[in-house]
C-alpha positions as YAML, in Angstrom:
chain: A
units: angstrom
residues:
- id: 1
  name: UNK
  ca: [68.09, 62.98, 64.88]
- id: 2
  name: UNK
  ca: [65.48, 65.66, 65.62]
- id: 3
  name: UNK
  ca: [62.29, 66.16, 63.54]
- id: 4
  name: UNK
  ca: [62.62, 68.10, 60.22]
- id: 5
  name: UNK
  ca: [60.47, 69.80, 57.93]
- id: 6
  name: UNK
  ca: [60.80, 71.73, 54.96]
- id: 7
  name: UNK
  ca: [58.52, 73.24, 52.71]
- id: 8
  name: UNK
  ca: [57.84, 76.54, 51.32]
- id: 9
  name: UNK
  ca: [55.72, 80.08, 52.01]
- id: 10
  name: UNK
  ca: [52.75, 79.65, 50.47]
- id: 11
  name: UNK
  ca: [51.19, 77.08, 47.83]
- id: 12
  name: UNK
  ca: [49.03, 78.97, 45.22]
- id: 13
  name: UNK
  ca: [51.48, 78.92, 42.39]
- id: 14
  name: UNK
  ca: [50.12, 77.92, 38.52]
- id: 15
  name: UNK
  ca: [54.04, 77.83, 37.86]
- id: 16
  name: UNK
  ca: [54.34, 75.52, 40.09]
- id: 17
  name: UNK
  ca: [52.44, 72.58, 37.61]
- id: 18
  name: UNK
  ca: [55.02, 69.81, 36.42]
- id: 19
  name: UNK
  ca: [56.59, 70.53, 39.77]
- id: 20
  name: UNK
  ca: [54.22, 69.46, 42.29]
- id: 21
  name: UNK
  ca: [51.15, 70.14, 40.64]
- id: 22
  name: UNK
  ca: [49.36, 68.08, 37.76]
- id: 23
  name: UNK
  ca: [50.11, 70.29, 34.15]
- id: 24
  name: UNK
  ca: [46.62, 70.26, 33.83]
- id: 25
  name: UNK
  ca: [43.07, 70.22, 35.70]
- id: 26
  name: UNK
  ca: [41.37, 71.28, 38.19]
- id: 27
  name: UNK
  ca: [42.33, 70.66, 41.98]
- id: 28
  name: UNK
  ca: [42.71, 71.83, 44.95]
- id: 29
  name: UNK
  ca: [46.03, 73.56, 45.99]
- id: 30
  name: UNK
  ca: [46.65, 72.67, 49.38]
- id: 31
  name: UNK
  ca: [45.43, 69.30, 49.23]
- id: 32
  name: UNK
  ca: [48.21, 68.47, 46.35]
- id: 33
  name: UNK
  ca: [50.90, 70.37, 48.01]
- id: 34
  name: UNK
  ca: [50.58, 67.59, 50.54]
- id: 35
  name: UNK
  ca: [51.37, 65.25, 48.88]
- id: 36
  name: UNK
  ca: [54.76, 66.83, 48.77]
- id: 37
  name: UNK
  ca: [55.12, 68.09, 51.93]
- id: 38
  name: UNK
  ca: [54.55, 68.12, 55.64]
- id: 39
  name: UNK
  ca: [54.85, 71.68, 55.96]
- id: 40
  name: UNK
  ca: [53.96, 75.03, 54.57]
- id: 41
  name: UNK
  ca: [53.75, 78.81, 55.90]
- id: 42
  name: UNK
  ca: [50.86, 80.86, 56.04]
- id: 43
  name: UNK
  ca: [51.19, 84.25, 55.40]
- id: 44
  name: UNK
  ca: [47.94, 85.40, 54.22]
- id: 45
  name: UNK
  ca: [46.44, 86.49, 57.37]
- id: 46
  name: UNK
  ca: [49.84, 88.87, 57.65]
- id: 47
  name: UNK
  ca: [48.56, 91.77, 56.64]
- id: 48
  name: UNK
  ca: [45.83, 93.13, 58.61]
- id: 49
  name: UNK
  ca: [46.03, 96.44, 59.43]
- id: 50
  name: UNK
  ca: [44.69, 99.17, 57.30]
- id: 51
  name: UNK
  ca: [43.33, 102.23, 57.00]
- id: 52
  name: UNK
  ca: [41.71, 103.73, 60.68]
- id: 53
  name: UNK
  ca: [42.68, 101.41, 62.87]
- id: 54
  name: UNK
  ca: [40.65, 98.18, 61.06]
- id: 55
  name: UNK
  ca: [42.30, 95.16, 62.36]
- id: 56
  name: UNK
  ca: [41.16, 92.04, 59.93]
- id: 57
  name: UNK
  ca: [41.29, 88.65, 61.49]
- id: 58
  name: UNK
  ca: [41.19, 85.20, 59.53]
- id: 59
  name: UNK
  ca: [37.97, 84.32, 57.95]
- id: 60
  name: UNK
  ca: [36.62, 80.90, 59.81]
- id: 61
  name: UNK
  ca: [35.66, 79.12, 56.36]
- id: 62
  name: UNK
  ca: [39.41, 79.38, 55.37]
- id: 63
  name: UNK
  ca: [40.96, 78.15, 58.45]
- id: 64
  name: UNK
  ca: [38.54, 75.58, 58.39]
- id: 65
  name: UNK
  ca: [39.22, 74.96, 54.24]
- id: 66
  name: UNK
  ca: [43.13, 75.09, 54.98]
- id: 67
  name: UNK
  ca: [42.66, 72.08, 58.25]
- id: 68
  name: UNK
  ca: [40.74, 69.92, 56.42]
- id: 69
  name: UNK
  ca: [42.97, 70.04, 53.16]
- id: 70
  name: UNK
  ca: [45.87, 68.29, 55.06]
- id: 71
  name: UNK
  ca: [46.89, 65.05, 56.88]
- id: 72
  name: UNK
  ca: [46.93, 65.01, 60.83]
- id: 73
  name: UNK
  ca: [50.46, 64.64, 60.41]
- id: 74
  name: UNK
  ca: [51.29, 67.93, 58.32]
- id: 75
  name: UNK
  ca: [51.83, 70.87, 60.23]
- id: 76
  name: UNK
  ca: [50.91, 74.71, 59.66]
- id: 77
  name: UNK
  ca: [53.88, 77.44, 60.20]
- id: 78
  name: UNK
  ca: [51.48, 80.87, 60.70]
- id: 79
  name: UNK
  ca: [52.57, 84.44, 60.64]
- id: 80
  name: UNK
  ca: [50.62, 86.22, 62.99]
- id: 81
  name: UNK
  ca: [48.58, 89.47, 62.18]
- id: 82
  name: UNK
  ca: [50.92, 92.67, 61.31]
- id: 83
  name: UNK
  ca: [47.76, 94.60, 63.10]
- id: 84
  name: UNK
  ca: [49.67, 93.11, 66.22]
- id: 85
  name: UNK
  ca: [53.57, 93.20, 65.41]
- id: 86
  name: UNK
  ca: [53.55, 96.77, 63.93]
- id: 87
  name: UNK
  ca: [54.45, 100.19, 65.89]
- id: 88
  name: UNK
  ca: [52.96, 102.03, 63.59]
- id: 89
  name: UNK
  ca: [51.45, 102.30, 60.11]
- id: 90
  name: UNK
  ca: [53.41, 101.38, 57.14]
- id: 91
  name: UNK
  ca: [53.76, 104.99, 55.22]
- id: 92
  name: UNK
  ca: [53.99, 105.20, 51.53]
- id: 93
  name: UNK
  ca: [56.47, 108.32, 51.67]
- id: 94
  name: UNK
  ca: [59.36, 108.91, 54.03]
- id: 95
  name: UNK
  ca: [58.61, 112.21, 54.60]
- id: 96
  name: UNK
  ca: [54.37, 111.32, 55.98]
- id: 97
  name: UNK
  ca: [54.09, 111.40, 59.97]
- id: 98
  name: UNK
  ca: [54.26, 108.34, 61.80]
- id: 99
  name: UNK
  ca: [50.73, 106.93, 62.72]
- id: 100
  name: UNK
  ca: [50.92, 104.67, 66.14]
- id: 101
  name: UNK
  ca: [49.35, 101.24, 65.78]
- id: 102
  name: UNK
  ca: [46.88, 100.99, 69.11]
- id: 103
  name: UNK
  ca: [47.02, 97.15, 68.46]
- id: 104
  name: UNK
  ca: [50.68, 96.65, 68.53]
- id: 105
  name: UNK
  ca: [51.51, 93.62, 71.12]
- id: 106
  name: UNK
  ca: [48.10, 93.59, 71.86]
- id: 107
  name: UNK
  ca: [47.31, 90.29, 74.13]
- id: 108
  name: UNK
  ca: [43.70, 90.19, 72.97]
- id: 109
  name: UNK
  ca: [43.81, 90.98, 69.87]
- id: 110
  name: UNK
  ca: [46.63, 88.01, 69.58]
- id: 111
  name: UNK
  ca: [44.23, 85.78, 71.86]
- id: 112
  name: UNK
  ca: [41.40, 86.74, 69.48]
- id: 113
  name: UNK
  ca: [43.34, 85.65, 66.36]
- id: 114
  name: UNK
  ca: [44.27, 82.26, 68.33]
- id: 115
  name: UNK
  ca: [41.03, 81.73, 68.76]
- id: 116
  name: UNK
  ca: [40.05, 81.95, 65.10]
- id: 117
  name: UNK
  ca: [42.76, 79.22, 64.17]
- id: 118
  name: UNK
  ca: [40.87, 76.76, 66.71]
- id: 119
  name: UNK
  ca: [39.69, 74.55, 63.44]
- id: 120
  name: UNK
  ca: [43.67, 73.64, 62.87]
- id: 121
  name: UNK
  ca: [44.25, 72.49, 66.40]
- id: 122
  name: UNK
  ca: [46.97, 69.82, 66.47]
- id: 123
  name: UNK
  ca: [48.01, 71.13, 62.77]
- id: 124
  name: UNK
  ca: [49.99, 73.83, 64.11]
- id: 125
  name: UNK
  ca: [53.92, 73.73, 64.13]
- id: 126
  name: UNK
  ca: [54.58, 77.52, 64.97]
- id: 127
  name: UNK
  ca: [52.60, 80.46, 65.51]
- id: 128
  name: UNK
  ca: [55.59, 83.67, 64.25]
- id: 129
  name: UNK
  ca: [55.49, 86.73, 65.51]
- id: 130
  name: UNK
  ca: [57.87, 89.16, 62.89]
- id: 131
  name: UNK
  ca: [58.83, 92.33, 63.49]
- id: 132
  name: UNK
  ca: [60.30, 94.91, 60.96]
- id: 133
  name: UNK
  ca: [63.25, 96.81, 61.27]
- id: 134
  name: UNK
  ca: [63.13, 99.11, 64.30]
- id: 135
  name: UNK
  ca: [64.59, 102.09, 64.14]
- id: 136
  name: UNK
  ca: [64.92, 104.67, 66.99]
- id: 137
  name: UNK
  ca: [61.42, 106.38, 65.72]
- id: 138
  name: UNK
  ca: [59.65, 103.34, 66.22]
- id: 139
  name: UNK
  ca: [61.53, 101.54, 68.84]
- id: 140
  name: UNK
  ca: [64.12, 103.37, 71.47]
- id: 141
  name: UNK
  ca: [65.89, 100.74, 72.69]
- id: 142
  name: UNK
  ca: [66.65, 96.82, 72.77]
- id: 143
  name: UNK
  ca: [65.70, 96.98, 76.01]
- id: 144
  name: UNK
  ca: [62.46, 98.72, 75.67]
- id: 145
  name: UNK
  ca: [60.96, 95.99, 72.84]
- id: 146
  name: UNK
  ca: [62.11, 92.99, 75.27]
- id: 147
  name: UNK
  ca: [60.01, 94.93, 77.76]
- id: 148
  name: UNK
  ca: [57.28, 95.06, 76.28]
- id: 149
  name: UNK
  ca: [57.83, 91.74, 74.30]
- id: 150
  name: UNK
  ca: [57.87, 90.53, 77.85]
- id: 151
  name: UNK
  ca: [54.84, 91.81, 79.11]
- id: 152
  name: UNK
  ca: [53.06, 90.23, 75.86]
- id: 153
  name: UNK
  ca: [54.60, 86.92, 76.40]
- id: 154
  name: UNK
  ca: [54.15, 86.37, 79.32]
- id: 155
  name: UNK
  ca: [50.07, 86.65, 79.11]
- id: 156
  name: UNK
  ca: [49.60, 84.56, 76.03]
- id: 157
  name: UNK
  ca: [49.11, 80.93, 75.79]
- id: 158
  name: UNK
  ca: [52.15, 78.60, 74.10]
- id: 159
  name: UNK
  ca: [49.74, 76.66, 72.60]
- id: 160
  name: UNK
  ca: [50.54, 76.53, 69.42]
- id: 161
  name: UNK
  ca: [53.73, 77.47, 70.03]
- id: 162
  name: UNK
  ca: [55.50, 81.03, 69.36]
- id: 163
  name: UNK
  ca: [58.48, 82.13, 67.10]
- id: 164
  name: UNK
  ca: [60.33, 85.54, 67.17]
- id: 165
  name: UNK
  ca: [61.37, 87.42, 64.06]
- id: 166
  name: UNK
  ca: [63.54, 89.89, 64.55]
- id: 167
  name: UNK
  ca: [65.04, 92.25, 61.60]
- id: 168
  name: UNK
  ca: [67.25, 94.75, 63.53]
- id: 169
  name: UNK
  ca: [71.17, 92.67, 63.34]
- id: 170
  name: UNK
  ca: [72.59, 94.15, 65.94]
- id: 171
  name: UNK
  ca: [69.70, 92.93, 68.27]
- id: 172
  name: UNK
  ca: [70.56, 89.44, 67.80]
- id: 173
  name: UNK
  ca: [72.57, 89.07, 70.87]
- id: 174
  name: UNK
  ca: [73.09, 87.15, 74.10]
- id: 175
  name: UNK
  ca: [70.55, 89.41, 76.04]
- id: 176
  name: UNK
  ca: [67.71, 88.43, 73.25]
- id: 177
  name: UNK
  ca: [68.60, 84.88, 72.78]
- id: 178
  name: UNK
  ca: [68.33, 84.45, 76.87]
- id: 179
  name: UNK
  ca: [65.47, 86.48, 76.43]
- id: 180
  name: UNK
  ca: [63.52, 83.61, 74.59]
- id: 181
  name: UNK
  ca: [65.07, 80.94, 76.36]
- id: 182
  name: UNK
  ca: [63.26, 82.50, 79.92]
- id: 183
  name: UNK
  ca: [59.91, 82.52, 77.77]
- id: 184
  name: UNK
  ca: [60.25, 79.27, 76.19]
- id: 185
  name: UNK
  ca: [60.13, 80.95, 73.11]
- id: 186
  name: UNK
  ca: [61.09, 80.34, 69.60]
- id: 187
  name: UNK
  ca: [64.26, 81.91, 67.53]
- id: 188
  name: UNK
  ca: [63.15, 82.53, 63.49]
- id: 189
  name: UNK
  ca: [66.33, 83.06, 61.41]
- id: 190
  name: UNK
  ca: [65.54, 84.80, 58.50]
- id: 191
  name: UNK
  ca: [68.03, 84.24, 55.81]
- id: 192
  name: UNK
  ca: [67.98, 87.59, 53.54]
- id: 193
  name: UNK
  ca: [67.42, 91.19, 53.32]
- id: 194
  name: UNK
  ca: [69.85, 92.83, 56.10]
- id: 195
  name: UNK
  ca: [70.07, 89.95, 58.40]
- id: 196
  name: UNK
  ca: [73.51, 88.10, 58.97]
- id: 197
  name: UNK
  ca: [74.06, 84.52, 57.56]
- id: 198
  name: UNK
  ca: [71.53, 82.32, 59.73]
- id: 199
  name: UNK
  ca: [74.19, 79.95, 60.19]
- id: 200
  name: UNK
  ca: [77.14, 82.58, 61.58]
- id: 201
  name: UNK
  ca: [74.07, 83.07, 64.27]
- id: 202
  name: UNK
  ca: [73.23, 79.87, 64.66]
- id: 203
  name: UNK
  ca: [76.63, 78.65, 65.53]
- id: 204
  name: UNK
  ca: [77.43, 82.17, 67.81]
- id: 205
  name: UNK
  ca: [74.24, 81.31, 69.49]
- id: 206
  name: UNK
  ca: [74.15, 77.67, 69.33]
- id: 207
  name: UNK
  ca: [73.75, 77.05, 73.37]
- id: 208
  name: UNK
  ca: [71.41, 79.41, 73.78]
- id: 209
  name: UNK
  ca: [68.55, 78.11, 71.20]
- id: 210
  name: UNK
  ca: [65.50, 76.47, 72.47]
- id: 211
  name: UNK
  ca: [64.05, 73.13, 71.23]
- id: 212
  name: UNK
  ca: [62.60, 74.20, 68.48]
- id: 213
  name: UNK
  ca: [63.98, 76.42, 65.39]
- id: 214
  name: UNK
  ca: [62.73, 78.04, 62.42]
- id: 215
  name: UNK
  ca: [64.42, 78.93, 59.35]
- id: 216
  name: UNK
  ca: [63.13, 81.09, 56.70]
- id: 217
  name: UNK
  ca: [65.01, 81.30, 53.24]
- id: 218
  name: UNK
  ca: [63.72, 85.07, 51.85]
- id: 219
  name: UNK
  ca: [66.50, 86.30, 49.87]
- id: 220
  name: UNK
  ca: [67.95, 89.87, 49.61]
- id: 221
  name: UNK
  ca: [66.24, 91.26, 46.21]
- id: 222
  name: UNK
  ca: [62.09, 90.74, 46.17]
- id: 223
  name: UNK
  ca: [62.09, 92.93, 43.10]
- id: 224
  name: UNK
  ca: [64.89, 92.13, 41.18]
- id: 225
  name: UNK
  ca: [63.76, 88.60, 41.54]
- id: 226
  name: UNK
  ca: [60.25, 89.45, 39.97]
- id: 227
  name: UNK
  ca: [61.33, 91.02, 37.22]
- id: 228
  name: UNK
  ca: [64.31, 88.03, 36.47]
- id: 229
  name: UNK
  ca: [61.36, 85.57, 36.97]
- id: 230
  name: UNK
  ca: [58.90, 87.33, 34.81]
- id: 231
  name: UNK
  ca: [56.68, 85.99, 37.91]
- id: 232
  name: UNK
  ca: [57.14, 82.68, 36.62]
- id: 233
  name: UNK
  ca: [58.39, 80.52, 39.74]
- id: 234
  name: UNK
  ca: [59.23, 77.13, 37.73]
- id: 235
  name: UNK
  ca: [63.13, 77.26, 37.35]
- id: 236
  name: UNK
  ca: [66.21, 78.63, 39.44]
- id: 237
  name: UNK
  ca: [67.18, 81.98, 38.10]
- id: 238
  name: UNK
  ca: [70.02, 82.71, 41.05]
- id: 239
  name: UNK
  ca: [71.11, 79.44, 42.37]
- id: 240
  name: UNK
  ca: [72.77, 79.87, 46.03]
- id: 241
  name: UNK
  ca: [74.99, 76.81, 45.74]
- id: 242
  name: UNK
  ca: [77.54, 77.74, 48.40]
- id: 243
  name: UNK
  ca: [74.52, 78.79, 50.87]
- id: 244
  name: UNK
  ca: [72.68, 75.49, 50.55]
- id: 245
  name: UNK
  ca: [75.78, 73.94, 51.64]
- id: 246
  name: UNK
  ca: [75.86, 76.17, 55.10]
- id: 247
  name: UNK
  ca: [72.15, 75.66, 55.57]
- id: 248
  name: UNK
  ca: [72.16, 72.04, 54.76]
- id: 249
  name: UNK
  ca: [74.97, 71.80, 57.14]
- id: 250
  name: UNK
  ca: [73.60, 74.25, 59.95]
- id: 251
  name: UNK
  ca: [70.25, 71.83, 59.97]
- id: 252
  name: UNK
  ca: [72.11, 68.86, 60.67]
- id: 253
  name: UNK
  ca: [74.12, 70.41, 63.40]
- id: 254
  name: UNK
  ca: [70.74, 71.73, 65.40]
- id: 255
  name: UNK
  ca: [69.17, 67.93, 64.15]
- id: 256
  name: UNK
  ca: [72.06, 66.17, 66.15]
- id: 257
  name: UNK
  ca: [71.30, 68.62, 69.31]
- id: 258
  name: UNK
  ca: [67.79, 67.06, 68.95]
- id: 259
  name: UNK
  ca: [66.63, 70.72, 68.34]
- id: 260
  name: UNK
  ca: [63.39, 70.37, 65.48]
- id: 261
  name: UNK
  ca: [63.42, 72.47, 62.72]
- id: 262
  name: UNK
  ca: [61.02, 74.06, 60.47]
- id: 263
  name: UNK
  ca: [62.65, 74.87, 56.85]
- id: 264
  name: UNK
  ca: [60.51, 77.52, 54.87]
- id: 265
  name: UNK
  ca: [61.55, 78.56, 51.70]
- id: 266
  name: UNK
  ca: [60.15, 81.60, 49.08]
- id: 267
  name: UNK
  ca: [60.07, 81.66, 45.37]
- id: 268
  name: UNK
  ca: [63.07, 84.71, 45.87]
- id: 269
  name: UNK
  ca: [65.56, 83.05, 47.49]
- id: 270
  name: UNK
  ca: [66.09, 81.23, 44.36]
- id: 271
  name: UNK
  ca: [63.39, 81.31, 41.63]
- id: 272
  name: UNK
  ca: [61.46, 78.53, 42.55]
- id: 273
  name: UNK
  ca: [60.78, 77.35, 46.31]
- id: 274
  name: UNK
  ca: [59.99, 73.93, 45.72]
- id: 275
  name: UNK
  ca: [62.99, 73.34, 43.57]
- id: 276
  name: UNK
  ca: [65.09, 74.50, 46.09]
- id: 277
  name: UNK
  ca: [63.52, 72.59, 49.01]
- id: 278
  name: UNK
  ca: [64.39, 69.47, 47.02]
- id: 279
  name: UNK
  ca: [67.72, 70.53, 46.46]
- id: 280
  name: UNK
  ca: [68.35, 71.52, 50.39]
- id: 281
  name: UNK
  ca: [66.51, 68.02, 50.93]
- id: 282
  name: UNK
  ca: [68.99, 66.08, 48.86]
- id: 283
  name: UNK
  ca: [72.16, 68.12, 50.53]
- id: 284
  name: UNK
  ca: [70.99, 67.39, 54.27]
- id: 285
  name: UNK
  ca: [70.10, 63.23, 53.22]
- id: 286
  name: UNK
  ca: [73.89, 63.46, 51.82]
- id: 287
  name: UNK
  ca: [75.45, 64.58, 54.32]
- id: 288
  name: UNK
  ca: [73.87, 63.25, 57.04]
- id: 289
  name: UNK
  ca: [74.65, 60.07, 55.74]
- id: 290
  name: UNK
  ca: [77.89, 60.65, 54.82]
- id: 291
  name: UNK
  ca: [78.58, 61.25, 58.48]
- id: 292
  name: UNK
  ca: [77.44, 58.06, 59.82]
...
């Protein structure tokens, strides 16, 4: 079997005390969340791109906070910058112009961010790269983002290693899977919003994936799931039962093709992300072991 890890996006949850956490006290975050787990997703650094063009990078003294906080073992799952996987500007009203983003796919800007996560070296699992939905405004082809995907890749480093997000379905294909495979790049499923069931991919796609997969468990309804909650993230509020099963099952298929996985799971998939990592946990162990 293949290497697995599973843990969840972000840590900083005071709901999560009597879960992972002590009820009560003072501690450090990171440090007790790995005690749980070998993994965990940054997302943080995300969202950097604002207003005119200001393209915010990670501040040194917390990548060097975040690599001291864990094991040599553990290993970071990082979202890179927004400033360099959006077209454009988010806008906060259909109807505003488009703004282009002069730093989308841009290698030095990535190279610069790489640079700032120097502290974490040998910490890193996967550097991802996720891009919204496309539309035709944005984005005029397929064929057009693999180009100049392309051209990106093929200047950067693959140290840490890099994972694709897509969020357009129909560009999950043959063409895009190859597509990674020439770059020696990394497929993130994304199990939520839009996308199709990671494991119908998974299994479509199955001799096309590289060595190494990502699986991210996001859900389909942020707000509903806030407002169920009460922003609480200490007990299920939709349990997926029947997706568990696929995913548990869809982990030990790519674990007996020796591919390694990276499990990430958010407080809306289910209501509470460690919960449901333990539950996913438990449902791989059993049958895994059922099928020796």
């Amino acid at each position: 079997m293949s290497c697995l890890r599973i843990g969840t996006c972000s840590w900083k949850y005071d709901s999560w005390r009597g879960i992972i956490y002590p009820k009560a006290g003072v501690f450090d975050y990171l440090q007790e969340y790995a005690r749980s787990f070998d993994t965990v997703e940054i997302d943080q650094w995300f969202w950097s791109l604002f207003a005119g063009n200001k393209a915010v990078l990670p501040k040194p003294a917390d990548v060097e906070r975040y690599a001291r906080a864990v094991p040599d073992g553990f290993r970071f799952t990082i979202k890179a910058p927004n400033s360099v996987t959006l077209t454009h500007h988010y806008r906060r009203e259909k109807s505003e112009p488009l703004l282009a983003n002069p730093h989308f796919l841009s290698v030095e800007l990535f190279r610069d961010f790489l640079a700032c996560l120097n502290p974490m070296q040998g910490k890193i699992g996967l550097v991802m790269l996720q891009f919204e939905y496309l539309n035709k405004q944005k984005m005029a082809s397929p064929f057009g983002f693999l180009e100049r995907l392309g051209t990106f890749l093929h200047a950067c480093r693959r140290d840490p290693p890099l994972a694709i997000e897509i969020r357009n379905p129909a560009w999950l294909d043959e063409r895009y899977f190859r597509f990674l495979r020439q770059h020696n790049v990394h497929h993130v499923f994304c199990q939520g919003y839009y996308m199709p069931a990671v494991w119908d991919s998974e299994q479509k796609f199955a001799d096309l994936l590289t060595d190494t997969t990502s699986i991210r468990l996001m859900g389909s309804d942020r707000k509903g799931m806030e407002i169920r909650s009460g922003d609480r993230w200490d007990r299920l509020v939709n349990p997926k039962d029947d997706e568990l099963a696929h995913i548990a099952a869809m982990v030990s298929r790519l674990r007996k093709r020796r591919k390694s996985v990276y499990l990430s799971i958010n407080n809306h998939y289910e209501g509470s992300a460690p919960l449901t990592a333990h539950r996913i946990a438990a449902l791989i162990t059993e049958g895994e072991t059922a099928a020796k």
